[in-house]
C-alpha positions, 0 to 999 in steps of 0.5 A, spaced: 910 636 645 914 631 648 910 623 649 911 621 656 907 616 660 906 616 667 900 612 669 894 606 667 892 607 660 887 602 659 881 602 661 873 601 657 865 601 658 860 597 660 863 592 666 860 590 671 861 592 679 869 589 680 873 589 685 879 584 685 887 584 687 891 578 686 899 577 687 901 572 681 902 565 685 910 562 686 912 569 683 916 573 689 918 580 686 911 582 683 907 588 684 900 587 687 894 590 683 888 592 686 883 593 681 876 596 682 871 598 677 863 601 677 858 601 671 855 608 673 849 611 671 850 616 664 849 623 667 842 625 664 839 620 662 834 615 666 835 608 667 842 607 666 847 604 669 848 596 672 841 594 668 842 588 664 841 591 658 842 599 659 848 604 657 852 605 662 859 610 663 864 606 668 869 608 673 875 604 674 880 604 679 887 601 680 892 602 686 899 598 685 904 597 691 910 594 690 918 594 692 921 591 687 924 597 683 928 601 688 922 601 694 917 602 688 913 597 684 916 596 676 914 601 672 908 599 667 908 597 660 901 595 658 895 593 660 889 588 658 881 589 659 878 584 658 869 586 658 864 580 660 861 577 655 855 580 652 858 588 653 856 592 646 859 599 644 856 602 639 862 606 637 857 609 630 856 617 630 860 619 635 866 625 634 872 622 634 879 627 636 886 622 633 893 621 637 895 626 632 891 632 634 892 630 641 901 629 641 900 636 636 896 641 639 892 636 645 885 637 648 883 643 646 883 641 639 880 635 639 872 636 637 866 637 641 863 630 644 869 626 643 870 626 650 869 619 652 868 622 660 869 626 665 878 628 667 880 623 672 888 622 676 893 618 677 898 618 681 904 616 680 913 617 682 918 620 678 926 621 678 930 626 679 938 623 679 937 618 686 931 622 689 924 620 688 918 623 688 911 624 686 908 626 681 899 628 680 896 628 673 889 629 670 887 624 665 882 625 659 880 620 654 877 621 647 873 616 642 879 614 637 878 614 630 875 608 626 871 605 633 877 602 634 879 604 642 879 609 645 886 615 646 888 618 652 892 624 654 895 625 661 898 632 663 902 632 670 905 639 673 907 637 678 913 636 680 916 636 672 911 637 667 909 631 663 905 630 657 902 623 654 899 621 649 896 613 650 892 609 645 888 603 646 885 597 641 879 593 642 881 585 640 877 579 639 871 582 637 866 576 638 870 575 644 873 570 646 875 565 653 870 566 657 870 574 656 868 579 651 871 585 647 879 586 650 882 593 650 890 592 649 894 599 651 902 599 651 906 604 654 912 606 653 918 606 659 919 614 661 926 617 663 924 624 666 932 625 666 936 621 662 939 615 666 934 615 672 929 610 674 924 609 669 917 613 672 912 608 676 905 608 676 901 607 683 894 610 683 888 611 677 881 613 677 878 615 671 871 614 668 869 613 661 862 612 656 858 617 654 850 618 650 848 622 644 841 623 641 839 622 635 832 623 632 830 623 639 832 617 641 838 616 646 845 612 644 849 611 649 856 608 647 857 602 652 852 597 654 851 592 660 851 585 657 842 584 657 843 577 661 848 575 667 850 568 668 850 564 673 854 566 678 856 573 676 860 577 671 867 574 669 871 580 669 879 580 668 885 585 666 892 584 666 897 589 668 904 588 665 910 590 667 918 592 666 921 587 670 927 591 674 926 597 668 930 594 663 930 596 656 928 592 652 923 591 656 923 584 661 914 583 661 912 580 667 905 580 668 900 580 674 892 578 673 886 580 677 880 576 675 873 576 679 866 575 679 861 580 679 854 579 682 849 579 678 845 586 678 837 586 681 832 586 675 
């Protein structure tokens, strides 16, 4: 199976309402990135969603322009997410499916309630020779052995076949700087023909967070933070580049940082 990557794989669970974008000050040959993210209701269960202190799935967004890669932002290598202080996951008891599964066989394989959410899309530009043109994918994520993050596997079709297999990790754990749990995920440069432009990265949705019941009790795998600050959620995440698409990579960073209102009791 040939790893490849085309769009953003970095997202997690149980942030507040987010909607932000931020082109980094003094620095004239950056993308900007607009950054949306919703805690949802979990389907099928009750008093769930933006709640202080209820499970929560979130849908996450993200849309990147830029010209500074021959009339296209620079192809994306990372991605950092950073969850409010007080958002929990309980990773426990949840079916896993390892990047392994995913690169050897893929989605089919993986076991039955390790899905981390519904399929979402991304958009993105791939090359051919000097043309450029787009490229749709479907993105399904899957709950990463250990507890440790989250796996992501991104089929394009059209208009060439691409196949990725994307890992994230959570880091500071007990959090740290202001936020909570952070989601590290790198992403390698990709060539769909050898010598053309890298791939780039232009639109993603895609929602993650699920429950389980056990004993009749429901266990929902992220949870928002059960008290809200004065002033709001601080939520963040860092979209890192390949500056000009070098390889070795040159990483320029773009971060998008916002406050999100407190939800009604």
């Amino acid at each position: 199976m040939r790893r490849a990557s085309a769009v953003l794989a970095a997202l997690a669970l149980a942030a507040p309402a987010a909607i932000g974008a931020l082109l980094a000050p003094g620095a004239a040959a950056l993308p900007t990135v607009h950054f949306k993210a919703v805690p949802l209701p979990v389907p099928g269960y009750t008093h769930t969603g933006f709640i202080l202190g209820a499970g929560a799935v979130l849908q996450a967004e993200y849309t990147i322009s830029g010209t500074e890669y021959g009339g296209f932002p620079p192809p994306l290598i990372g991605v950092h997410f950073y969850l409010p202080s007080g958002a929990t996951l309980h990773p426990a008891g949840f079916p896993t499916c390892a990047a392994a599964t995913l690169e050897q066989t893929g989605p089919r394989a993986c076991p039955k309630g390790s899905a981390a959410g519904p399929p979402g899309h991304a958009r993105g530009v791939v090359a051919f020779g000097n043309e450029r043109v787009e490229e749709g994918a479907s993105i399904e994520s899957f709950y990463a052995p250990g507890g440790g993050g989250l796996e992501f596997f991104t089929d394009g079709i059209s208009p060439t076949s691409i196949e990725v297999v994307s890992s994230g990790h959570y880091v500071h754990l007990d959090g740290a700087g202001g936020y909570g749990l952070e989601l590290v995920t790198e992403i390698p440069l990709i060539a769909t023909v050898p010598g053309a432009p890298y791939a780039v990265v232009e639109s993603i949705k895609v929602t993650a967070g699920s429950a389980r019941t056990e004993h009749g009790r429901a266990i929902f795998y992220g949870t928002v933070p059960k008290r809200c600050p004065r002033g709001g959620f601080p939520v963040k995440t860092e979209a890192i580049f390949d500056e000009g698409g070098a390889n070795p990579p040159v990483p320029e960073t773009v971060t998008v940082a916002y406050r999100a209102p407190c939800p009604r009791r």
